[in-house]
TIVODO-137949 format. One record per residue (C-alpha): x, z, y; residue number from 1; residue in one letter. Coordinates in nm, 3 decimals, padded with zeros to 5 digits. Example, Ala and Ser with C-alpha at 12.3 -4.5 7.8 and 13.67 -1.06 7.14 Angstrom:
BEGIN
((01.230, 00.780, -00.450), 1, 'A')
((01.367, 00.714, -00.106), 2, 'S')
***
This chain:
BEGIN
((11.777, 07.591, 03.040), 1, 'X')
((12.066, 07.681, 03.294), 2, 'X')
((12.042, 08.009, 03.521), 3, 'X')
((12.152, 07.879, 03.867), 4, 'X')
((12.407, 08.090, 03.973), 5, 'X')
((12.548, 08.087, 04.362), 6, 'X')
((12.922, 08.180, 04.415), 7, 'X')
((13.006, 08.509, 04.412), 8, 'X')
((13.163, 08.624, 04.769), 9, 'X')
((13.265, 08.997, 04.698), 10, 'X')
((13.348, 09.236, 05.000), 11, 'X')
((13.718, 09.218, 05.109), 12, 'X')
((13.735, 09.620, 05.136), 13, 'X')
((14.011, 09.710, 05.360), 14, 'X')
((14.258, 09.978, 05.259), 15, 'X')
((14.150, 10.235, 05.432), 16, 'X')
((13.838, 10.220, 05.282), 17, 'X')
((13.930, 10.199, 04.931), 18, 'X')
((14.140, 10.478, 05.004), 19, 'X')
((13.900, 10.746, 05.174), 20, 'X')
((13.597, 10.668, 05.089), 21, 'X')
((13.332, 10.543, 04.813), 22, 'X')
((13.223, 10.185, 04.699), 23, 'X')
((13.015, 09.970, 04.874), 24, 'X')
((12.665, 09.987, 04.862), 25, 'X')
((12.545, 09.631, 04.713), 26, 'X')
((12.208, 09.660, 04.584), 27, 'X')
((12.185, 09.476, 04.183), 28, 'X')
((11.981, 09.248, 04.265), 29, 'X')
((12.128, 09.116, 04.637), 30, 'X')
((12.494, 09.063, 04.493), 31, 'X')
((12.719, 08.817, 04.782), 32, 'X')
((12.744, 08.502, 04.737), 33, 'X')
((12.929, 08.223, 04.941), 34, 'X')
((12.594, 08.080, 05.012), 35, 'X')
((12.401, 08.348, 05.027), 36, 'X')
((12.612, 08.508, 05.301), 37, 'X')
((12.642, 08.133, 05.497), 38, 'X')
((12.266, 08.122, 05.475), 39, 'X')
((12.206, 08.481, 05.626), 40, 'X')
((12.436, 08.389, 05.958), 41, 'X')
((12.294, 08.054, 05.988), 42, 'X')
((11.969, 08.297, 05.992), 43, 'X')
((12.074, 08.601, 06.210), 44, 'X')
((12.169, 08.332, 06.490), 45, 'X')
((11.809, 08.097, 06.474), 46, 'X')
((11.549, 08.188, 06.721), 47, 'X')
((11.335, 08.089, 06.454), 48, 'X')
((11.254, 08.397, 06.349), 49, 'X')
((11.063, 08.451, 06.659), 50, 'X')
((10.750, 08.369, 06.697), 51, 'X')
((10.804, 08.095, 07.004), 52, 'X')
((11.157, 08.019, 06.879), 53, 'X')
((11.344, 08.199, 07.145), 54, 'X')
((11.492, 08.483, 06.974), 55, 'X')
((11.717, 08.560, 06.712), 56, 'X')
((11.869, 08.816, 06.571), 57, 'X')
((12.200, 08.785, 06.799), 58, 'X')
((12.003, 08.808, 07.125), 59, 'X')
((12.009, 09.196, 07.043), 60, 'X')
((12.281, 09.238, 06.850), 61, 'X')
((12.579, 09.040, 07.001), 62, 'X')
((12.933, 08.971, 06.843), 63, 'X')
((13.070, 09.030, 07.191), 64, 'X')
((12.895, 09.400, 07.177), 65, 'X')
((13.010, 09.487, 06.851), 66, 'X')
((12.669, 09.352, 06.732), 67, 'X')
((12.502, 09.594, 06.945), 68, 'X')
((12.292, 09.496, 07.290), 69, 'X')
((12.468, 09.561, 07.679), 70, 'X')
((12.139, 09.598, 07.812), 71, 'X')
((11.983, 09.952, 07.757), 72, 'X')
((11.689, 09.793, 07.618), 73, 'X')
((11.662, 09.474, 07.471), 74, 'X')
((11.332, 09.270, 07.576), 75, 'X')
((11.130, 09.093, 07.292), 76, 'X')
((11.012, 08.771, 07.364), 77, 'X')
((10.715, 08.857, 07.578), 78, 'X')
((10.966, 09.065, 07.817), 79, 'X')
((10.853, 09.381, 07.682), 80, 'X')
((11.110, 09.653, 07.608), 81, 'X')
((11.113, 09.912, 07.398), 82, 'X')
((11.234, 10.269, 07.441), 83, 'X')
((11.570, 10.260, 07.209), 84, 'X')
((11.916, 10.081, 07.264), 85, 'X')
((12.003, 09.845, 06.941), 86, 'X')
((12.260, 09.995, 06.731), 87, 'X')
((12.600, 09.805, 06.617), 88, 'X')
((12.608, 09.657, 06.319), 89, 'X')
((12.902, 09.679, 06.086), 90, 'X')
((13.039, 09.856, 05.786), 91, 'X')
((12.669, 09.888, 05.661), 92, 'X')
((12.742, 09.860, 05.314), 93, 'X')
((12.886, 10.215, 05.361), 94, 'X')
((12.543, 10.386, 05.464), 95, 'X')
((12.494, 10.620, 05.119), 96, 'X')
((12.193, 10.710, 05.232), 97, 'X')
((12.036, 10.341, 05.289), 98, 'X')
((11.825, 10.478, 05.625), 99, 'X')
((11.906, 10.251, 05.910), 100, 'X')
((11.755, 10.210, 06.248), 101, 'X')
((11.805, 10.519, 06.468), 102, 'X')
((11.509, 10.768, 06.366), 103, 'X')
((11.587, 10.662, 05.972), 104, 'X')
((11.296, 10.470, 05.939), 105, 'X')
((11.442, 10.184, 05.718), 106, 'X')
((11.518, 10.206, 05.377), 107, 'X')
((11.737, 09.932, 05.303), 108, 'X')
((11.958, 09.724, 05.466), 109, 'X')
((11.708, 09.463, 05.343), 110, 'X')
((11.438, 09.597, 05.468), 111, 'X')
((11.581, 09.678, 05.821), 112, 'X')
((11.601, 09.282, 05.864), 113, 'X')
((11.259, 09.242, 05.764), 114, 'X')
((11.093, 09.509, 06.071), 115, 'X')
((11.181, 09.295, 06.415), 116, 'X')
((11.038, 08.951, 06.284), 117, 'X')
((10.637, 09.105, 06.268), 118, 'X')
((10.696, 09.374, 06.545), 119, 'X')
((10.490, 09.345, 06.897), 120, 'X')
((10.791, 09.419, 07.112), 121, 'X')
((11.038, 09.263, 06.926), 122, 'X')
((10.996, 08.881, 06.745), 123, 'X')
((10.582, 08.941, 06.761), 124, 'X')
((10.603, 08.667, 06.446), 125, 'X')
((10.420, 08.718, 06.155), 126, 'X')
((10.563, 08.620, 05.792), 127, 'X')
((10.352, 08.333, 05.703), 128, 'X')
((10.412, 08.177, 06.000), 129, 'X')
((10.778, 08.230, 05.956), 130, 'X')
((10.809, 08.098, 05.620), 131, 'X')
((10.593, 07.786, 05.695), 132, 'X')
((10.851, 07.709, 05.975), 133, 'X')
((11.147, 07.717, 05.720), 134, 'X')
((11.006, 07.570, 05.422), 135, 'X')
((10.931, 07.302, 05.688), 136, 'X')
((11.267, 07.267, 05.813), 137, 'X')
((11.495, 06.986, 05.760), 138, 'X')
((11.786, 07.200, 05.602), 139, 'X')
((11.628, 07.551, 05.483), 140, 'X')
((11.520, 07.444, 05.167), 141, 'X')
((11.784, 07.280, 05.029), 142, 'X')
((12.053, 07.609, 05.206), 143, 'X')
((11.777, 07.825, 04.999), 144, 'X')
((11.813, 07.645, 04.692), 145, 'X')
((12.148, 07.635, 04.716), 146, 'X')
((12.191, 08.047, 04.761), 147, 'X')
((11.909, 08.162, 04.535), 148, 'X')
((11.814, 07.892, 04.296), 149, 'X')
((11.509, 07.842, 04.429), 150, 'X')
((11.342, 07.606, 04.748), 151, 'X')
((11.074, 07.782, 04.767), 152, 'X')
((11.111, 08.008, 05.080), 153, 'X')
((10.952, 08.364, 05.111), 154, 'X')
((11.022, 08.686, 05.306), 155, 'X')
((11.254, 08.863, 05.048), 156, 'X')
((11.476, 08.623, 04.997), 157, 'X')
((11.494, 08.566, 05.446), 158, 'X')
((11.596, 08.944, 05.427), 159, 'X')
((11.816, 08.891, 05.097), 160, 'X')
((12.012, 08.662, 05.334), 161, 'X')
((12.024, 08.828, 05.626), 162, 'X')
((12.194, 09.152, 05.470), 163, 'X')
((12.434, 08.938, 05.260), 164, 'X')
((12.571, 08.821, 05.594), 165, 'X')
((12.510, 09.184, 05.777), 166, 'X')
((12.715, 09.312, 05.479), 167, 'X')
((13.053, 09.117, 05.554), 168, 'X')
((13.015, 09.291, 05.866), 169, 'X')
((13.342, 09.500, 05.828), 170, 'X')
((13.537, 09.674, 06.113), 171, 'X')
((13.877, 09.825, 06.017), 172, 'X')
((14.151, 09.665, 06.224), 173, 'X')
((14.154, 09.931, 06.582), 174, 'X')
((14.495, 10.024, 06.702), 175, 'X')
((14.382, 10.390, 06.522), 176, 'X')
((14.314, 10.217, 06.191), 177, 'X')
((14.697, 10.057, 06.248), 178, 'X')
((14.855, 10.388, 06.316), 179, 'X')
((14.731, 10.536, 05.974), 180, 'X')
((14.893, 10.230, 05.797), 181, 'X')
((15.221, 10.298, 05.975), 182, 'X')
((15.235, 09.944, 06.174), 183, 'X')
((15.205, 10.109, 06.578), 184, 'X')
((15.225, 10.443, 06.719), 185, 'X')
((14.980, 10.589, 06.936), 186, 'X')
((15.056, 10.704, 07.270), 187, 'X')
((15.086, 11.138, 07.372), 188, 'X')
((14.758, 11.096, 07.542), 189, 'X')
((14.577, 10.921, 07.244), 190, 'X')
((14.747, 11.171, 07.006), 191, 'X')
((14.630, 11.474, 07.214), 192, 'X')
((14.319, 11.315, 07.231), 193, 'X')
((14.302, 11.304, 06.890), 194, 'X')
((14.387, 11.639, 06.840), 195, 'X')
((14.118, 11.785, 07.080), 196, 'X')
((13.824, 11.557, 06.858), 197, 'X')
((13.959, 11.756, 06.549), 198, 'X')
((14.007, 12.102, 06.723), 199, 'X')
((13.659, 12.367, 06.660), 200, 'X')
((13.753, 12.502, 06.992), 201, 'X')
((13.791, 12.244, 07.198), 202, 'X')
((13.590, 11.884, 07.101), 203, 'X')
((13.471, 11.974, 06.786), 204, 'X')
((13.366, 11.639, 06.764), 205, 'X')
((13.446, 11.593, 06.389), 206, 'X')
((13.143, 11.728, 06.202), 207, 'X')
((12.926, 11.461, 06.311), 208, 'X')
((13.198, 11.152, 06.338), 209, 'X')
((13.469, 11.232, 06.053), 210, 'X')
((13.812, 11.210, 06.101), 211, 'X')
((14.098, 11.038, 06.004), 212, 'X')
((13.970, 11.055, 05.662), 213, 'X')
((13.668, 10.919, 05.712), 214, 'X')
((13.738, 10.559, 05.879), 215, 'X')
((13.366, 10.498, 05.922), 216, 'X')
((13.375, 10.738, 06.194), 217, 'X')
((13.022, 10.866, 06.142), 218, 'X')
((12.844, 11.113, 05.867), 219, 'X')
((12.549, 10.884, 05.874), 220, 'X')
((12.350, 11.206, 05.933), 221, 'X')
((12.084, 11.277, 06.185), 222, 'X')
((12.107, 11.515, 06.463), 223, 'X')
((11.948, 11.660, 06.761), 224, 'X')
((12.289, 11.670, 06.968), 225, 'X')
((12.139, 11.838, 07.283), 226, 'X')
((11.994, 11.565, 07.487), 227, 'X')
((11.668, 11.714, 07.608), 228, 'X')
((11.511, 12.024, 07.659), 229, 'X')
((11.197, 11.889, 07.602), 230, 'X')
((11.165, 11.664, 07.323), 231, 'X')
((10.950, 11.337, 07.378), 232, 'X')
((11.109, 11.069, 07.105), 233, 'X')
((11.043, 11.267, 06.815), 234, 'X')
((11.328, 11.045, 06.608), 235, 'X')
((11.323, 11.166, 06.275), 236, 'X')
((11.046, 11.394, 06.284), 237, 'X')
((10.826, 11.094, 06.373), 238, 'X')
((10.943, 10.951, 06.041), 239, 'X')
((10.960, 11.231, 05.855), 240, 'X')
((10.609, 11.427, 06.012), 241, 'X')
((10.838, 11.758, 06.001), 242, 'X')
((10.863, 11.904, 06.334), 243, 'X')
((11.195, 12.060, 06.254), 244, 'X')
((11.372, 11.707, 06.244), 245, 'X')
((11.234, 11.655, 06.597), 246, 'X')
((11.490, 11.469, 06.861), 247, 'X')
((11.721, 11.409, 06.582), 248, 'X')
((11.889, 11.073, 06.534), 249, 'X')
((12.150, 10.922, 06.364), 250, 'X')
((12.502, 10.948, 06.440), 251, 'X')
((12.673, 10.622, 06.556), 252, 'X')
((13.005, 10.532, 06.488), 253, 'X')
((13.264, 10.631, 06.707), 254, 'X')
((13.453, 10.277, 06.628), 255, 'X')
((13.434, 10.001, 06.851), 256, 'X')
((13.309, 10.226, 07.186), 257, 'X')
((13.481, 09.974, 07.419), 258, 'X')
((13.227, 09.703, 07.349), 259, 'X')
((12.891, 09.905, 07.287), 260, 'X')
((12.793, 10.053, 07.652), 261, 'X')
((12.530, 10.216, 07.683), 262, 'X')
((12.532, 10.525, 07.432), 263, 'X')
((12.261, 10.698, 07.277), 264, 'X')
((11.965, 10.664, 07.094), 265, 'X')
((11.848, 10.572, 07.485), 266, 'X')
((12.099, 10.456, 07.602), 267, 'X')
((12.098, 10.693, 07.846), 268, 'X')
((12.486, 10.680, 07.915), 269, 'X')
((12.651, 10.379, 08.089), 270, 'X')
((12.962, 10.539, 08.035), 271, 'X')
((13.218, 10.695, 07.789), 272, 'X')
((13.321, 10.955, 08.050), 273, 'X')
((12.924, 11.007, 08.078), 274, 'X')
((12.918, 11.094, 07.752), 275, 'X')
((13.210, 11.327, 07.705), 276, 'X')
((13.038, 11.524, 08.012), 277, 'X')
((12.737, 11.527, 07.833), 278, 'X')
((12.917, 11.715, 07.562), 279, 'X')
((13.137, 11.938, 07.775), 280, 'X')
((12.900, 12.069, 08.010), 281, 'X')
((12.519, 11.896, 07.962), 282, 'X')
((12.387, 12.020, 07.669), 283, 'X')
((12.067, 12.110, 07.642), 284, 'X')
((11.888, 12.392, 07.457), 285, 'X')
((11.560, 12.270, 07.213), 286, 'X')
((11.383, 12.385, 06.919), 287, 'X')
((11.623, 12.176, 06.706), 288, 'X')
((11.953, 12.181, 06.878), 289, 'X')
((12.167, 12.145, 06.582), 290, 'X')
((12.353, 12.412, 06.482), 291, 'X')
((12.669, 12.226, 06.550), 292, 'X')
((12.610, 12.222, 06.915), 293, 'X')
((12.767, 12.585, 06.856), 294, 'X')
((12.860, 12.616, 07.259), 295, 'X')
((12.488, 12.503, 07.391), 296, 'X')
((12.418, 12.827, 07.580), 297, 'X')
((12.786, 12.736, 07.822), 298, 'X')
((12.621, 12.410, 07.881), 299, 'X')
((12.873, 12.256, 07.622), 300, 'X')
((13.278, 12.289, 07.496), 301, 'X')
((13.425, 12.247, 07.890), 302, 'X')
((13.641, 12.055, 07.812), 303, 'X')
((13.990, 12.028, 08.089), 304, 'X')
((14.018, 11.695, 08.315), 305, 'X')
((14.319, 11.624, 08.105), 306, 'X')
((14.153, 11.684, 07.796), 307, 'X')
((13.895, 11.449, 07.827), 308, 'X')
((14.104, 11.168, 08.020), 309, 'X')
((14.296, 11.196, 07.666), 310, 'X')
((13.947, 11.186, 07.472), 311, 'X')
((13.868, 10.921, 07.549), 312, 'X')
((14.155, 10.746, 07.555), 313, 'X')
((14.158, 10.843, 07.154), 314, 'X')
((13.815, 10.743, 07.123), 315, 'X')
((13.921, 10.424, 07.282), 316, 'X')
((14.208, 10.305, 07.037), 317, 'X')
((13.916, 10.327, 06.783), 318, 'X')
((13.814, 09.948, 06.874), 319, 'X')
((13.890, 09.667, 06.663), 320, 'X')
((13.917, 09.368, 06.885), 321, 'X')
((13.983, 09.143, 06.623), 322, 'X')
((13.676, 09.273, 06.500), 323, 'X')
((13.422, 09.127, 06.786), 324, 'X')
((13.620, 08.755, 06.768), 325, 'X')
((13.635, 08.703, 06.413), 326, 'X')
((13.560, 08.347, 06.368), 327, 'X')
((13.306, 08.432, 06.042), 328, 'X')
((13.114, 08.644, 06.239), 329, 'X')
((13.023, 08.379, 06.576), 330, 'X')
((12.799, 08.146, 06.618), 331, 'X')
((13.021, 07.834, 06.534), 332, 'X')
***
């Protein structure tokens, strides 16, 4: 008797990439596949998954937004919000240490796709519901068969999908990616802005966000990065029950910042320039502060006007526009 196998779809891993940093993560027994992947965005962009078949996946996590949410919190389908702003989603393959979701409390790319379908604020489904509706659906079955081998419809392989697609999810193409290839020169602002990210005494930005080579932009690492003197998300230490990870959460990447307003866990910033003030003169002491946070007791690295008008313009040439209107990542 045949094995079915699907096509295999491996990720196109951009030259930067290959060059600075390790392989994908692609779990054994998830591998891509043409179908696979097609299945997961035919998935992420069905209200289906919701429990009154309003909301999907893309209602929080837009293409326009750098698959992140404009609104500071995203309401489920009863109108209730939450307390945390949805993160952008792309180069996840690249998370070593598989926890996703702010506070860390996801394991696997897989199973962050399988949380917001059962949760109260988010989808409020349940999973037998769910997979009655698709194994009842005209087209799911066969799409199914056709990416696993198999018509018969259940909650892992939903998730399988999902990350597949989440997976091709690849950002590399900003005008700062372009400059390291040689193709277009950056201008003296986004070059001294660059220079004051790298510098310990002036951004010190780079601990937490890499550097030129790292083109993820993040260290995937959580922090407490001096929000609140008093601590009332717990973050990790929720996760973790260890009161010294208390108010940390994980470091976002730095790419695509034109399309992902607000910032923070929160969302607490509508602005870039509110967030380079936050760091230049509005930290705040805790607990936790993280050692990093090295100037916390001057309020932050006081940073010139000039210097952080060139910032952000730095910060800024990190966004791949190609990224947010690539034609395999919409709706169409």
């Amino acid at each position: 008797m045949e094995t079915y196998m699907a096509t295999p779809s491996p990720l196109q891993i951009p030259r930067l990439f290959e060059d600075n940093i390790l392989n994908p993560v692609i779990p054994t027994n998830n591998p891509q596949t043409v179908e696979g992947i097609a299945l997961g965005k035919k998935l992420f962009f069905d209200p289906i998954l919701s429990a009154d078949n309003t909301q999907a996946c893309a209602d929080c996590h837009t293409p326009e937004n750098a698959f992140s949410d404009a609104d500071r919190f995203s309401d489920g389908i009863d109108g209730i919000r939450g307390n945390r702003n949805s993160m952008s989603l792309f180069n996840l393959a690249w998370n070593y240490d598989e926890k996703f979701f702010w506070d860390g409390s996801s394991f696997s790319l897989e199973h962050q796709a399988f949380v917001p379908v059962s949760d109260p604020i988010e989808m409020k489904s349940s999973w037998i519901q769910l997979e009655t509706e698709l194994q009842q659906h005209p087209e799911y079955p066969n799409l199914f068969q056709q990416a696993f081998g198999t018509s018969k419809i259940d909650s892992t392989l939903v998730t399988k999908a999902i990350a597949q697609f989440e997976r091709t999810l690849i950002s590399s193409n900003s005008k700062f990616d372009k400059y390291l290839l040689g193709e277009v020169t950056l201008t003296p602002q986004e070059i001294n802005g660059f220079n004051v990210f790298m510098d310990e005494a002036k951004g010190d930005c780079f601990h937490c966000h890499g550097s030129d080579k790292n083109p993820l932009w993040t260290d995937n690492i959580f922090h407490n990065n001096g929000l609140d003197a008093t601590i009332t998300d717990l973050g990790l230490g929720k996760v973790t029950g260890d009161p010294a990870d208390n108010g940390k959460f994980k470091s976002p990447s730095l790419r695509n910042l034109a399309f992902t307003a607000p910032y923070m866990h929160d969302g607490r910033f509508e602005t870039l320039d509110d967030v380079i003030n936050h760091y230049s003169e509005g930290l705040q002491n805790s607990p936790t502060i993280d050692p990093l946070m090295k100037k916390v007791a001057q309020g932050g690295v006081q940073l010139s006007d000039q210097d952080k008008a060139d910032l952000k313009a730095f910060l800024l040439s990190l966004s791949d526009y190609e990224f947010i209107s690539n034609p395999n990542f919409l709706n169409q």
